[in-house]
C-alpha positions as CSV (number, residue, x, y, z in Angstrom):
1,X,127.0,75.0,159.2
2,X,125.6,72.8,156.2
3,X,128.3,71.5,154.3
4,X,128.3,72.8,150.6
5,X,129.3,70.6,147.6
6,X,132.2,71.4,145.2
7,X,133.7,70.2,142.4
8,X,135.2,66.9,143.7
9,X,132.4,66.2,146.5
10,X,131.3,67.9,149.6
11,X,132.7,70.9,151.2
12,X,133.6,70.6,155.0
13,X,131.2,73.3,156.3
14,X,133.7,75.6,158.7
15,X,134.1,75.2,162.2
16,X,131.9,76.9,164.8
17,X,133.4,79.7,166.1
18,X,133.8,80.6,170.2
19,X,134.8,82.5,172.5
20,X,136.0,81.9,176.4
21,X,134.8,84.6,178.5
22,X,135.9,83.5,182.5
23,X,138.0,85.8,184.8
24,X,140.1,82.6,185.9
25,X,142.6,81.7,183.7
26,X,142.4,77.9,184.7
27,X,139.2,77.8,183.7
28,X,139.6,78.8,180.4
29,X,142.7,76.7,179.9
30,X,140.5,73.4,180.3
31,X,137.6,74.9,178.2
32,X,139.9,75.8,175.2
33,X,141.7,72.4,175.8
34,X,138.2,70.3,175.4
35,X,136.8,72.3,172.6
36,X,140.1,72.6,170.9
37,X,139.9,68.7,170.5
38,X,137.2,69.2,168.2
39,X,137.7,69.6,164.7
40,X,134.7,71.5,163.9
41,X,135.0,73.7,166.7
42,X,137.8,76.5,167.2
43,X,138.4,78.7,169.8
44,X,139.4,82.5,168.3
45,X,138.9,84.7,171.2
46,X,139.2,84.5,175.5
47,X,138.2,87.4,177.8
48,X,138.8,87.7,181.7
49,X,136.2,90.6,182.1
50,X,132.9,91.1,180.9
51,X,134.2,94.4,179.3
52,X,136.8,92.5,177.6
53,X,134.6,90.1,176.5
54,X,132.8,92.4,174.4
55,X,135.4,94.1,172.4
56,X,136.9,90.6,172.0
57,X,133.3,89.2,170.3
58,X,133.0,92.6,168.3
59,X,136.9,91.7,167.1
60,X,136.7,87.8,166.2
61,X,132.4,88.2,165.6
62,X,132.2,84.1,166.6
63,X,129.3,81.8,166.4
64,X,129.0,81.1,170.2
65,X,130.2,83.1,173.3
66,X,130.9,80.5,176.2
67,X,130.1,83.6,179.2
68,X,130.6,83.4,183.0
69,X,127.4,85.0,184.6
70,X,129.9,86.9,187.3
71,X,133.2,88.6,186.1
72,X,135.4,91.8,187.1
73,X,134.4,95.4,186.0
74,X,130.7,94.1,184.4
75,X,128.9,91.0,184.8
76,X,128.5,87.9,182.1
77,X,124.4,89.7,182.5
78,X,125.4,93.1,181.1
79,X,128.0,92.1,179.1
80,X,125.2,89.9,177.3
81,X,123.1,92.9,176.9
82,X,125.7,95.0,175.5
83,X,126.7,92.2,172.9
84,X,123.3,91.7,171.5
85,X,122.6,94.9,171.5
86,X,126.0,96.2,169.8
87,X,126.0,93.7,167.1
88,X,123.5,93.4,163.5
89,X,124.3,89.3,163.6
90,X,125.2,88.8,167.6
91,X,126.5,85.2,168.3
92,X,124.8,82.5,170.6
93,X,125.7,83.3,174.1
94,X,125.7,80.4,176.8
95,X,126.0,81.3,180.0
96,X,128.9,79.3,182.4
97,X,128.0,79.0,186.3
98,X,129.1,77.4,189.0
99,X,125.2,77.3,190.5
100,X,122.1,76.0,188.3
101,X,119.6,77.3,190.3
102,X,120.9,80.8,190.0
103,X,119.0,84.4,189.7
104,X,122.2,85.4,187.7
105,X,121.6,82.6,184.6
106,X,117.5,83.2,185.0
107,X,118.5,86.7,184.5
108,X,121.1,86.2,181.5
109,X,118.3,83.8,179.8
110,X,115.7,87.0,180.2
111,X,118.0,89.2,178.4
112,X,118.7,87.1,175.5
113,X,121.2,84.4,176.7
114,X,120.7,81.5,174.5
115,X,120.7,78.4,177.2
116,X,123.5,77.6,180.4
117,X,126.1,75.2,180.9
118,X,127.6,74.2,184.6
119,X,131.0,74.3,184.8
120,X,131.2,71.0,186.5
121,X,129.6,69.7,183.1
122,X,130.9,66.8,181.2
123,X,133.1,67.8,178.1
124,X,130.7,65.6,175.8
125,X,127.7,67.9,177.3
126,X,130.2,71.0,176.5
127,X,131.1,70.3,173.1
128,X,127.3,69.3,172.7
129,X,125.7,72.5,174.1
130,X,127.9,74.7,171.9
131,X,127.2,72.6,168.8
132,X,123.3,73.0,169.9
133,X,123.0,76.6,170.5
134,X,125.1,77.2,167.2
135,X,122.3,75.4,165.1
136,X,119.7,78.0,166.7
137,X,116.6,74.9,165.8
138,X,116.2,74.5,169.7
139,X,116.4,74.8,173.3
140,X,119.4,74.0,175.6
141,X,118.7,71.5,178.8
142,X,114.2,72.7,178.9
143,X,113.7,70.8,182.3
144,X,116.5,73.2,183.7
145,X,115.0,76.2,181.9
146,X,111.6,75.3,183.8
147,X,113.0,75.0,186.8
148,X,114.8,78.1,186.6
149,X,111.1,79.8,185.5
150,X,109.4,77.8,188.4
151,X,111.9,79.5,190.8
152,X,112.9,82.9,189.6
153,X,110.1,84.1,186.7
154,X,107.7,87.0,188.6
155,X,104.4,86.3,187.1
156,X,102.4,88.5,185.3
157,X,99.1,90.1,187.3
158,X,97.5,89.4,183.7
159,X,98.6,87.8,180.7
160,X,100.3,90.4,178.6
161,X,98.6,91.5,175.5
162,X,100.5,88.8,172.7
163,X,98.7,85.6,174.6
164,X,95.7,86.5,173.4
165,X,97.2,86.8,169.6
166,X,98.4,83.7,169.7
167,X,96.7,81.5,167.2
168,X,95.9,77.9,168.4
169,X,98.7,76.5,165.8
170,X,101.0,79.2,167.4
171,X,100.5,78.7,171.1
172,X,101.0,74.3,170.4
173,X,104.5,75.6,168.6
174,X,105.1,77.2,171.4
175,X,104.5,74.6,174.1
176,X,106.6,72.2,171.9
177,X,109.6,75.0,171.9
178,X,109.2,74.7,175.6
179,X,110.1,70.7,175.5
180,X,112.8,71.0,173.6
181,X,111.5,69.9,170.6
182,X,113.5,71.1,167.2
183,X,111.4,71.9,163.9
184,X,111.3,68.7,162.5
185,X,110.1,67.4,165.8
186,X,107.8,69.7,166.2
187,X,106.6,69.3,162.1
188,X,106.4,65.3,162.8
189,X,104.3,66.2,165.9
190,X,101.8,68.3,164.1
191,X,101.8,66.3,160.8
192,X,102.9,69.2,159.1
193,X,105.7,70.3,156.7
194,X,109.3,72.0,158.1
195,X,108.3,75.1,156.2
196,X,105.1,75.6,158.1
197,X,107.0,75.4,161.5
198,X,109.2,77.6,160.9
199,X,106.6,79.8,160.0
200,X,104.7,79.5,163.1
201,X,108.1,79.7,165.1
202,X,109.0,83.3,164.0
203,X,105.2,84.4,164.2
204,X,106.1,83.3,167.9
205,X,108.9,85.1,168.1
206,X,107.5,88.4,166.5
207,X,104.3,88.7,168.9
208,X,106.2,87.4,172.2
209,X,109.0,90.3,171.2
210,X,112.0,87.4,171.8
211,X,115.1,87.6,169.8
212,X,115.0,83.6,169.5
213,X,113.4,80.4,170.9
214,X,115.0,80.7,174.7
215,X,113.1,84.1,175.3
216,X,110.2,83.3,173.8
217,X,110.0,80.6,176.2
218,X,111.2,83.0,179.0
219,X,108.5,84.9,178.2
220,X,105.8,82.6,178.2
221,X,106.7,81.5,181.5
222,X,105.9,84.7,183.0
223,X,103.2,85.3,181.3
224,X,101.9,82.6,183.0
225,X,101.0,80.5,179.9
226,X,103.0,77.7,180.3
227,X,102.6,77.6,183.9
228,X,99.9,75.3,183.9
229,X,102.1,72.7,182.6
């Protein structure tokens, strides 16, 4: 989303991309209302159904998906899977719920959900969390993630096989991806450059098996690594 320079100055980069998956109609009214207001955002696609949501994101292809964890025919879990699974470059999926503490999001986050949002949330935390999960550099509300893991993450007997692969570099990225930190944060932290982060972050990502920073952290949880705090 990096704006490009032309000819007579800088290029407006174009507006994120979303989707409104929520079987009621009221809901998605005030959604589309709040990030319509927005004039880098833009609203191409709503979806009562789970089912419907994912031909509609396989139609429009959108930057985020805006998902209720329960809907009609399949849930906002499966219709998740199905979407990350269905697609080469899948869009950030945020998971909408009425309940924070709630097996359904813990279980959307474990299958590749990128972060939650309450539907009671304010519309600056709305427009926010979409604009967040859109730039992919970090993780959505981490103190609601952990509490999620504290409640819902079955721990592993042992840790699984990648903890021990972790290099020390690796395993401090990793703790920092837990707080919420972005790469620059993280580089500033470490007193080293962006490039080497981002480095470290997809090493991460490639031994813990995650598709992106939220399940790598997911899976550290119940691998009981960051369990000691």
């Amino acid at each position: 989303m990096t704006p490009t320079t032309g000819t007579n100055g800088p290029t407006p980069a174009p507006p994120i991309r979303v989707v409104l998956a929520d079987d009621e109609r009221m809901v998605r009214t005030a959604l589309r209302a709040i990030l319509s207001a927005e004039p880098d955002l833009e609203v191409v696609g709503e979806a009562a159904t789970g089912a419907e949501a994912v031909a509609v994101v396989r139609e429009t292809r959108p930057d985020v998906v805006l998902m209720d964890v329960r809907m009609p025919e399949i849930d906002g879990i499966r219709a998740t899977e199905q979407i990350l699974a269905g697609l080469d470059e899948p869009p950030r999926i945020v998971v909408v719920t009425t309940f924070e503490n709630d097996a359904y999001v813990y279980d959307a986050l474990r299958v590749g959900a990128a972060g939650f949002l309450l539907k009671r949330a304010e519309a600056d935390a709305l427009v926010g969390a979409v604009r967040l999960v859109a730039r992919s550099d970090t993780l959505l509300f981490p103190a609601a993630v952990r509490r999620l893991a504290d409640d819902h993450a079955p721990t592993a007997p042992a840790p699984p096989a990648w903890v021990a692969r972790l290099t020390a570099r690796e395993s401090e990225v990793l703790r920092h991806m837990a707080a919420g930190l972005t790469n620059a944060e993280i580089a500033r932290r470490m007193e080293v450059g962006p490039a080497t982060v981002k480095t470290h972050v997809a090493s991460v990502l490639a031994k813990t098996g995650a598709r992106d920073r939220t399940q790598a952290v997911i899976a550290a949880y119940e691998a009981g690594f960051l369990r000691d705090g």
